[in-house]
C-alpha positions in Angstrom: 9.0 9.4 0.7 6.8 11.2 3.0 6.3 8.6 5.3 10.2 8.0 5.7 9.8 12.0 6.7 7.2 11.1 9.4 9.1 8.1 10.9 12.6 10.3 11.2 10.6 12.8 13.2 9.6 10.3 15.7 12.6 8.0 15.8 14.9 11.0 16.7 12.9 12.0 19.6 13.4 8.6 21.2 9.5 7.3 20.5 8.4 4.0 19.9 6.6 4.8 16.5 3.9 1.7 16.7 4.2 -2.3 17.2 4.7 -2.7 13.1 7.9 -3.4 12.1 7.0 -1.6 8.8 6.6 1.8 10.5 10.2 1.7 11.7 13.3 3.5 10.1 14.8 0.4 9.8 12.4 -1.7 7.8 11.1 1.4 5.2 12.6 0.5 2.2 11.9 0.7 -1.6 10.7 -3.1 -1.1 8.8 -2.3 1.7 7.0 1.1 0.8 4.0 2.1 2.4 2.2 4.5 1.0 0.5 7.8 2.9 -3.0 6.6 2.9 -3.9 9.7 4.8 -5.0 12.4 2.4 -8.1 10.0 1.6 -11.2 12.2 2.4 -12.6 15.5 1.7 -9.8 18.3 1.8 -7.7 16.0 1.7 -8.1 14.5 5.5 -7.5 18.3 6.3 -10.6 19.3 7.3 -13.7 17.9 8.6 -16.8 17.4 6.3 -18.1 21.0 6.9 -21.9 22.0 8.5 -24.2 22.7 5.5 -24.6 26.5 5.0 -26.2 28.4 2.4 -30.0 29.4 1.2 -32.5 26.9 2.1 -34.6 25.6 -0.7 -37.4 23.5 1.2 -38.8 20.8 -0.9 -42.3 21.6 0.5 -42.4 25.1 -1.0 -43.0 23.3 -4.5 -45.5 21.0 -3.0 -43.6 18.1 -1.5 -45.8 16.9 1.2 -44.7 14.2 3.2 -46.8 11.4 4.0 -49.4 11.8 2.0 -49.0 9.0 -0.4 -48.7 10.9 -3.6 -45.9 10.7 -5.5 -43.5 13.9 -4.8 -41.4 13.3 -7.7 -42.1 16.9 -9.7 -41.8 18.9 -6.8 -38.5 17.7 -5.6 -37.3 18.1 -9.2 -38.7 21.6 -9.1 -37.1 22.3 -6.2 -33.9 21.3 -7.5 -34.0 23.1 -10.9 -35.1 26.2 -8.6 -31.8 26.0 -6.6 -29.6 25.3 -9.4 -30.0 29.4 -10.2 -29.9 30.2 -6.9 -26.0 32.5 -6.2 -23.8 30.5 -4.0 -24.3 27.8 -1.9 -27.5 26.2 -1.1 -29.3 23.5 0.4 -32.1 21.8 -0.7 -33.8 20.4 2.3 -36.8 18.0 3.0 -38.9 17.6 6.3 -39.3 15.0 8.2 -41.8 12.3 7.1 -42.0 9.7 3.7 -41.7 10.9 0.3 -42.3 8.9 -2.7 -40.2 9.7 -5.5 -40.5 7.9 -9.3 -37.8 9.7 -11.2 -33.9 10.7 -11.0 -33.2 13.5 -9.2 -29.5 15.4 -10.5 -27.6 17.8 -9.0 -25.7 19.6 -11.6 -23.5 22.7 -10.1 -21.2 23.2 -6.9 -22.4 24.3 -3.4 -25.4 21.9 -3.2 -26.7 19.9 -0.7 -29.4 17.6 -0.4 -31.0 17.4 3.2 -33.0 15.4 5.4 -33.9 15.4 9.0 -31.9 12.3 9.9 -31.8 8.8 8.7 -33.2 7.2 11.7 -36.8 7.5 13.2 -38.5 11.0 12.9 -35.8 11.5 10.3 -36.6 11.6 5.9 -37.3 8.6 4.1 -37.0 8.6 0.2 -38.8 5.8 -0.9 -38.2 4.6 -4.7 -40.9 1.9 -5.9 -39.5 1.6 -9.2 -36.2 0.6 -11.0 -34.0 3.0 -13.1 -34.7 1.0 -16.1 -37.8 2.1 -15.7 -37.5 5.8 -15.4 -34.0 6.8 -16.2 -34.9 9.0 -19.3 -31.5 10.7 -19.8 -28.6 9.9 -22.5 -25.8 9.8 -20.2 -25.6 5.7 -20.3 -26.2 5.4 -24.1 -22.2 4.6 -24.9 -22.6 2.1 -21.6 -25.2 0.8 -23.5 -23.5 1.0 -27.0 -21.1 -1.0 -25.2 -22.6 -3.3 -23.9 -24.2 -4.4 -27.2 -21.0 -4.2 -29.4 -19.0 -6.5 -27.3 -21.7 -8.7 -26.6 -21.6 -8.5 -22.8 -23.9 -11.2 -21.3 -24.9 -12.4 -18.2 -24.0 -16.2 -19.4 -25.2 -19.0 -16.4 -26.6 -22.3 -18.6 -27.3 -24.0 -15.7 -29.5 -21.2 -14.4 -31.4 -20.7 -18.2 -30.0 -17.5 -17.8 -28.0 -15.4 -20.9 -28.9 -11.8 -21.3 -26.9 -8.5 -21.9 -25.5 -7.2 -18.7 -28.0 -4.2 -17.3 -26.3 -0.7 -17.8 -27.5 -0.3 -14.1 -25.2 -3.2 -12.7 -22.6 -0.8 -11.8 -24.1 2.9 -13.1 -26.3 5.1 -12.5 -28.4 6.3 -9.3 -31.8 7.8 -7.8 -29.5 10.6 -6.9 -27.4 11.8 -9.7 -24.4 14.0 -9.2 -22.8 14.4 -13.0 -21.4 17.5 -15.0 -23.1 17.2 -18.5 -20.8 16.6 -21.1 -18.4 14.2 -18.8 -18.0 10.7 -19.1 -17.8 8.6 -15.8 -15.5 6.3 -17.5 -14.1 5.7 -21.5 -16.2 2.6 -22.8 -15.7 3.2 -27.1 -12.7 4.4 -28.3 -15.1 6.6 -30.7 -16.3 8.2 -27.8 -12.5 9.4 -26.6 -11.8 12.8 -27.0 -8.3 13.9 -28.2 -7.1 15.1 -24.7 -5.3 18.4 -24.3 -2.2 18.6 -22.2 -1.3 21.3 -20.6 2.4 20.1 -20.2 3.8 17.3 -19.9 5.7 16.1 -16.3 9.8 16.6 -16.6 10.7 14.9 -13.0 8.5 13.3 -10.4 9.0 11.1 -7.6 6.5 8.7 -6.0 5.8 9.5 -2.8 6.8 13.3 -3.2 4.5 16.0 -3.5 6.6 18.4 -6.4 6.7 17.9 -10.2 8.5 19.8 -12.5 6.9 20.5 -15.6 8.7 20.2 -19.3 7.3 23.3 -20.6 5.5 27.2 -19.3 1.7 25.8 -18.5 -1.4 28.1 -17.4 -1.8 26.7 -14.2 -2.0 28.5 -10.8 -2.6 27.5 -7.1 -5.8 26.4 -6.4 -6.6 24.9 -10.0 -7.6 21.0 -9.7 -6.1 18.9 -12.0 -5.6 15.4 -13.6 -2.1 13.7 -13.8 -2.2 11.2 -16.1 0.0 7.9 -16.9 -0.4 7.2 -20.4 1.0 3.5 -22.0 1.7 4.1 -25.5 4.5 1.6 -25.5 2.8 -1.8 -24.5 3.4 -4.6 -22.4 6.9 -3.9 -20.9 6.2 0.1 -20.2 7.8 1.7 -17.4 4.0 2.6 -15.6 3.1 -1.5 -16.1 6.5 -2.0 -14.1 5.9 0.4 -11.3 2.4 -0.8 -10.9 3.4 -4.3 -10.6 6.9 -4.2 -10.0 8.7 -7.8 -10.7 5.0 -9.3 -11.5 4.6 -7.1 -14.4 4.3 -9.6 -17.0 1.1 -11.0 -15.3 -0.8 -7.7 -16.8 -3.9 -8.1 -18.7 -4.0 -6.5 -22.2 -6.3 -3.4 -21.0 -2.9 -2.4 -19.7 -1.5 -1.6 -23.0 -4.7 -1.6 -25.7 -5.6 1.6 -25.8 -2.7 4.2 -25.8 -4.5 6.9 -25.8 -5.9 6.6 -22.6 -4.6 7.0 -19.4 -3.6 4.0 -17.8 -3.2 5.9 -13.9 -5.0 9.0 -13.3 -4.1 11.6 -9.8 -6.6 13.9 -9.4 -5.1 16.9 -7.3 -5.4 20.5 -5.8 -2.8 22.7 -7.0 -1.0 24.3 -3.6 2.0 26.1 -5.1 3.6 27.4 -8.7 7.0 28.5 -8.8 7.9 28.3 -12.5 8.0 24.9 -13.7 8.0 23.7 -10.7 4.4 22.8 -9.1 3.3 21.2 -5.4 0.3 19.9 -5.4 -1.7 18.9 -2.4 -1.1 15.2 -2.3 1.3 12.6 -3.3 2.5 10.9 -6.5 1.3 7.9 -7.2 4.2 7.1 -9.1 7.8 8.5 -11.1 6.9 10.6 -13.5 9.9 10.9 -16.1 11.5 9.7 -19.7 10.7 6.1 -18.6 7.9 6.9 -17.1 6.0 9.3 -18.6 3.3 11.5 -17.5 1.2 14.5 -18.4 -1.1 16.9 -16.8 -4.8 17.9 -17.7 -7.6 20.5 -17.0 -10.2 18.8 -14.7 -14.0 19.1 -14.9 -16.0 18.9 -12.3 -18.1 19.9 -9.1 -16.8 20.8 -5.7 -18.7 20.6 -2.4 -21.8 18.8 -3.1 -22.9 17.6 0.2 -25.8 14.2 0.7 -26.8 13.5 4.0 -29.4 12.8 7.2 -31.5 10.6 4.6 -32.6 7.3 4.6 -33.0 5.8 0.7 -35.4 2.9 0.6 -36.4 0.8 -1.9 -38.9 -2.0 -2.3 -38.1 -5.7 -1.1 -38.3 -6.8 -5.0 -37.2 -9.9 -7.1 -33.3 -10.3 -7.7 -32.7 -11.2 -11.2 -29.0 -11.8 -10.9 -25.4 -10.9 -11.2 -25.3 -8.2 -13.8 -28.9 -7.9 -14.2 -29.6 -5.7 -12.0 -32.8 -3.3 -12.6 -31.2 -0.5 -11.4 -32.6 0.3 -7.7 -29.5 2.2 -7.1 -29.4 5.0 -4.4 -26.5 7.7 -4.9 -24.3 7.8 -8.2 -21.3 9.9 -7.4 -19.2 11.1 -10.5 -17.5 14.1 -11.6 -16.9 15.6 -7.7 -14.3 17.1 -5.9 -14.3 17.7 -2.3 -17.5 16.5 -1.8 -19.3 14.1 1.1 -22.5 11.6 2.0 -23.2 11.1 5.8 -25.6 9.9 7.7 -27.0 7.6 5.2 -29.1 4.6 5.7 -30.0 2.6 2.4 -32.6 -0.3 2.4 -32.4 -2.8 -0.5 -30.8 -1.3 -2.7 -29.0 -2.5 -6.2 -26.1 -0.3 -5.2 -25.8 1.8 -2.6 -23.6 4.3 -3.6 -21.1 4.1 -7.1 -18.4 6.7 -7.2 -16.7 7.6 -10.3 -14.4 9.8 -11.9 -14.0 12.1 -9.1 -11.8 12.5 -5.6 -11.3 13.6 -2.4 -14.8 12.1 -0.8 -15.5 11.0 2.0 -18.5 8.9 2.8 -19.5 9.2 6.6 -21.8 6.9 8.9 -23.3 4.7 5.9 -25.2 2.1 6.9 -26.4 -0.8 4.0 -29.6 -2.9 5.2 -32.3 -5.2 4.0 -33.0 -8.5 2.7 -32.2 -8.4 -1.0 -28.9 -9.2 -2.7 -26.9 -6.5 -3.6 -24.1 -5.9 -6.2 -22.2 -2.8 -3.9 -22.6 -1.7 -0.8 -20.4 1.4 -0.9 -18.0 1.5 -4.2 -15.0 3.4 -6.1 -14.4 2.8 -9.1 -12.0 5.6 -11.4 -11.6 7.6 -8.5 -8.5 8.8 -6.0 -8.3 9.6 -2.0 -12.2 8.5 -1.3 -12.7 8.1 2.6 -15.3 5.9 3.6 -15.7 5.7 7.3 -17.8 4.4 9.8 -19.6 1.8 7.2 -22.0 -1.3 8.4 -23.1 -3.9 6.2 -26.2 -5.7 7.1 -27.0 -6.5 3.9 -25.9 -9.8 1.5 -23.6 -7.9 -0.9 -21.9 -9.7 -3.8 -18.9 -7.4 -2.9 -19.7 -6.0 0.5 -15.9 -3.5 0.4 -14.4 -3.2 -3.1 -11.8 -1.1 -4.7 -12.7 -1.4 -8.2 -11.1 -0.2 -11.7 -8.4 2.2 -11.5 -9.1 3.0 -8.5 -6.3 4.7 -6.1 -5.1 6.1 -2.5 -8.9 5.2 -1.6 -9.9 3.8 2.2 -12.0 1.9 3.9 -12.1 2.8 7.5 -13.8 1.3 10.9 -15.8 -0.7 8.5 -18.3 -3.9 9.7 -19.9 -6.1 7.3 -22.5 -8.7 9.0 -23.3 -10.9 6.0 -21.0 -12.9 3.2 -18.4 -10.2 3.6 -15.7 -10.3 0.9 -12.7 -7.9 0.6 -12.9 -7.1 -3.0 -9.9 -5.7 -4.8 -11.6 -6.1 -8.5 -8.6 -5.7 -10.9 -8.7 -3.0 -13.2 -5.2 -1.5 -12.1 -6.6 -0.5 -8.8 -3.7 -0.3 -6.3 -2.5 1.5 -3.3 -5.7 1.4 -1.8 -6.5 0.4 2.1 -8.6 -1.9 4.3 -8.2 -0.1 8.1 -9.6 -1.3 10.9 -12.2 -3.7 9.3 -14.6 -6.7 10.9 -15.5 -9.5 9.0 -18.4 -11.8 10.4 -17.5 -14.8 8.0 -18.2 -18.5 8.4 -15.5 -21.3 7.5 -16.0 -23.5 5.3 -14.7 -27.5 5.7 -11.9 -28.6 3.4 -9.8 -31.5 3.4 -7.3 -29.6 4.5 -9.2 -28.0 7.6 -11.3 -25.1 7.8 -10.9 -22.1 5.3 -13.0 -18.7 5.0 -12.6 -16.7 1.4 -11.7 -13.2 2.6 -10.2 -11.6 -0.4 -11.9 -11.8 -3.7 -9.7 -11.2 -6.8 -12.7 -10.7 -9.0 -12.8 -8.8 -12.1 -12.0 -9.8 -16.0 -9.2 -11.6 -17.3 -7.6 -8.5 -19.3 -7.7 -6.4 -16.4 -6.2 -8.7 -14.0 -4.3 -9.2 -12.0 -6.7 -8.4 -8.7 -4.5 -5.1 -7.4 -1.4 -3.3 -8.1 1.1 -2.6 -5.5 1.3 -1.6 -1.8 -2.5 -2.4 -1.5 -2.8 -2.8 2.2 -4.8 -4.5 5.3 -4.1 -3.0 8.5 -6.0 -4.5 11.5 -8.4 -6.8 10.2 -10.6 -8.2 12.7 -12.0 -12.0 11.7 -15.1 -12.9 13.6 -15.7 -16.9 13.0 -19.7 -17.4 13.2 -19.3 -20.8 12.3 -17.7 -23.7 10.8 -15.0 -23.9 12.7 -14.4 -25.8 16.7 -12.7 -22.6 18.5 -9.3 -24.6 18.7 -9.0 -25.4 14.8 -7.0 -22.9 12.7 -8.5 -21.1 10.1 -6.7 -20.6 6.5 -8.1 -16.9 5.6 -8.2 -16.9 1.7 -7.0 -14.5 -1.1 -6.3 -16.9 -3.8 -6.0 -14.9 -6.9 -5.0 -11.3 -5.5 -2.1 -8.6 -6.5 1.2 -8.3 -6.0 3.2 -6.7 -3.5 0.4 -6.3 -0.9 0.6 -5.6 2.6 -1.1 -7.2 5.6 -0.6 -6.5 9.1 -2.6 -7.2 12.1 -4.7 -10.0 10.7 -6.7 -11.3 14.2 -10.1 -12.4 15.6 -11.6 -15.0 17.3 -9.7 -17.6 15.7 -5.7 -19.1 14.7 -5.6 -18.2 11.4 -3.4 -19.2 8.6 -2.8 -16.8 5.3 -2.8 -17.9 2.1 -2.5 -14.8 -0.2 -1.5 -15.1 -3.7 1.0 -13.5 -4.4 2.8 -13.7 -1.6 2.4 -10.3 0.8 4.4 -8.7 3.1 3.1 -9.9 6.3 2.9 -9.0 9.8 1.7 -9.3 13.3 -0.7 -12.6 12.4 -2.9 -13.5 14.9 -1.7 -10.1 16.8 -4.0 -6.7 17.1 -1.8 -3.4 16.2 -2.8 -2.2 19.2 -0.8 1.1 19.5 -1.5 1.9 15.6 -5.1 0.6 15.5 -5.9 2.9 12.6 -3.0 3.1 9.9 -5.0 6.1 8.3 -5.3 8.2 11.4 -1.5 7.5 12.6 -0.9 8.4 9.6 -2.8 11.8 9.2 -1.4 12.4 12.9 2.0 12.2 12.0 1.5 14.5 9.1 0.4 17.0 11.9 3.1 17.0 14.0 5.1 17.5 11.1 3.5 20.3 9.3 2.8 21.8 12.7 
């Protein structure tokens, strides 16, 4: 295990490694594993989000004016389909000022980025008056929508007169579209699957390690990105359902084992080295790969370095129709990237801020989610591996303010701060190894019988994809601010009722006692106690992979 690696280094050189007793030698164990959550991020936590460089493509040069009222939807479009046959990298940048745009605007090649002059005052607002469902003319959601329709997904509240189809906007889509034509952001029909071409399958693998060995001669070289997939074609008792659940495996929903054809886990990955068979890639297994286990590697499709930042994405203060029935006033849909950032983002009543699929190594920088309608996601990941998102305020009421969502993996939220109904949403779906990190909560409590209780964890998501996580999903330093509800001497039960196995929480504190009741039972540590000397279990972490490598 890389971590065990990190830990000797410091042990033998006589160092108190942190205040966790699950950093020690000692206490890192098979039972206890703790994944590296460092790689999370562009290049891999490696590298900073680089400056934008390239030719400048101004938005104005097509006759995007700001503040002038009209709408500046063509233009920036024009401006867009102009840089996408421009060599190299380029930016395509707006002025300062409002812009008013009515249609989606997609970025479709590597080396892109789409500019502002800040997110703040004097900075560049995109204002978007109307809903995707209004002016999304593309394809790319028809088999969402097939979907949708075939297995009669509906919005179902009696008491509320309310049962319609679920909006293909609820969790899809955005203003700003980054997607490779031809790539699916997620398998919906089984019609739709493609017969997917190996390019070997994986001999020996361990979790935690960074080298496979390959069962057969494969065209791959250093520097190609590829997919590892887990693939279930045995059902219910298959050796990936055990090492994604570990003794709680028969508490799998049937998406675990109904569609063999499809990977279960997918590792998205840089290839570093190839010395025959045997290949290093850039980040860590997720799991074993071998006969028990088995596991295969793919081509990936996909962009690298598409960069959104110093905007501010606003939309109108409009009706909310409900859960699932959203109209689609979504700002940034993220899918089919590599290596690839938003920063400085401020997003005003949105639908969605930003949905990430079927990509990896992002990192989302200094995101901020305001205004006064209800939201479905503030920040999300969904199908995706090693996304960063940093520095992230919620102002906003979010139905899931911080999720990790379907098959998510080795994905991060960091110095996060959510104002309003936060939840900690860990929505089924096989998402596991994923990590809270230095998180603030401004929750109320709620009275109970049995004394005060606030609902931190939300184990949403459907029935055949639960349960809420797979293992070594992890909380490290999460700070509970108590607005109300609760006298300052009362303790407070903090509430994950219907949650994953084999979790981890450490450093659970605020301005309150608090009791845990998690279900399943975690491994717990430091209640009521702030990790002082490892505030950030990410950036320990990438420091001790540092000192090592260095």
């Amino acid at each position: 295990m890389a971590l065990l690696l990190y830990v000797t280094v410091a042990v033998s050189e006589g160092r108190h490694v942190g205040d966790a007793d699950i950093l020690s030698l000692e206490t890192i164990t098979q039972s206890n594993y703790l994944p590296d959550f460092s790689y999370a991020g562009y290049a891999n936590g490696n590298r900073a989000i680089p400056e934008a460089k390239g030719t400048v493509v101004e938005v104005a040069a097509f006759g995007a004016e700001a503040d002038d009222g009209k709408d500046d939807t063509q233009a920036v479009q024009a401006a867009i389909a102009h840089a996408n046959s421009v060599k190299g990298p380029v930016i395509v940048r707006f002025g300062a000022g409002s812009y008013r745009i009515s249609g989606v605007l997609k970025i479709e090649r590597s080396d892109f980025v789409l500019q502002g002059a800040g997110s703040g005052e004097g900075g560049t607002l995109l204002y978007f008056p109307r809903p995707l469902n209004q002016v999304d003319k593309s394809k790319s959601l028809d088999e969402l929508r097939q979907y949708i329709v075939k297995l009669d997904k509906r919005q179902k509240e009696p008491e509320m007169n309310i049962d319609e189809y679920f909006s293909e906007y609820s969790w899809s889509g955005g203003f700003i579209w980054v997607q490779k034509p031809g790539v699916r952001t997620a398998p919906y029909l089984e019609e739709f699957d493609p017969v997917i071409q190996s390019l070997a399958g994986v001999a020996s693998g361990t979790r935690g390690a960074r080298r496979v060995v390959l069962d057969q001669d494969a065209s791959i070289n250093a520097g190609d990105i590829v997919q590892l997939q887990w693939i279930n074609r045995t059902g219910p008792e298959a050796g990936i359902i055990k090492s994604l659940y570990g003794p709680a495996y028969k508490s799998a929903g049937s998406h675990h084992w109904s569609f063999p054809e499809r990977p279960l886990v997918r590792q998205i990955s840089r290839v570093e080295a190839v010395d025959g068979r045997n290949v290093t890639l850039a980040d860590p297994l997720l799991h074993d790969a071998n006969a028990q286990i088995p596991a295969q590697v793919v081509a990936w499709e996909g962009f690298q370095n598409i960069g959104i930042e110093d905007l501010h994405l606003e939309f109108p203060d409009a009706p909310f129709f409900g859960h699932h029935l959203e109209q689609g006033y979504n700002g940034i849909y993220f899918t089919s990237a590599f290596d690839s950032w938003a920063r400085n983002l401020r997003i005003t009543n949105a639908d969605s801020g930003i949905l990430s699929y079927a990509s990896a190594n992002l990192t989302y920088k200094d995101i901020v989610s305001a205004g006064t309608r209800r939201a479905h996601y503030a920040v999300h990941m969904g199908n995706v591996h090693n996304v960063l998102a940093d520095n992230i305020t919620v102002m906003n009421p979010v139905l899931h303010s911080l999720t990790f969502n379907t098959q998510s993996t080795k994905c991060v939220y960091k110095n996060a701060e959510v104002f309003v109904i936060p939840t900690l949403d860990q929505h089924a779906g096989a998402n596991h190894q994923n990590l809270f990190d230095n998180v603030t909560l401004h929750m109320q409590a709620v009275r109970t019988d049995d004394g005060p209780v606030t609902p931190v964890f939300d184990g949403s998501g459907a029935p055949y994809w639960q349960p809420g996580h797979g293992a070594f999903n992890t909380t490290w330093n999460l700070r509970v601010l108590i607005t109300g509800g609760a006298y300052a001497d009362e303790v407070v039960t903090v509430q994950g009722l219907d949650e994953g196995p084999m979790a981890r929480i450490v450093g659970l504190h605020g301005n309150r006692t608090f009791k845990l009741d998690y279900r399943p039972e975690p491994y717990v540590e430091m209640l009521n106690e702030m990790p002082r000397s490892v505030p950030s279990l990410y950036e320990y972490q990438r420091n001790q992979r540092r000192k090592t490598i260095n």
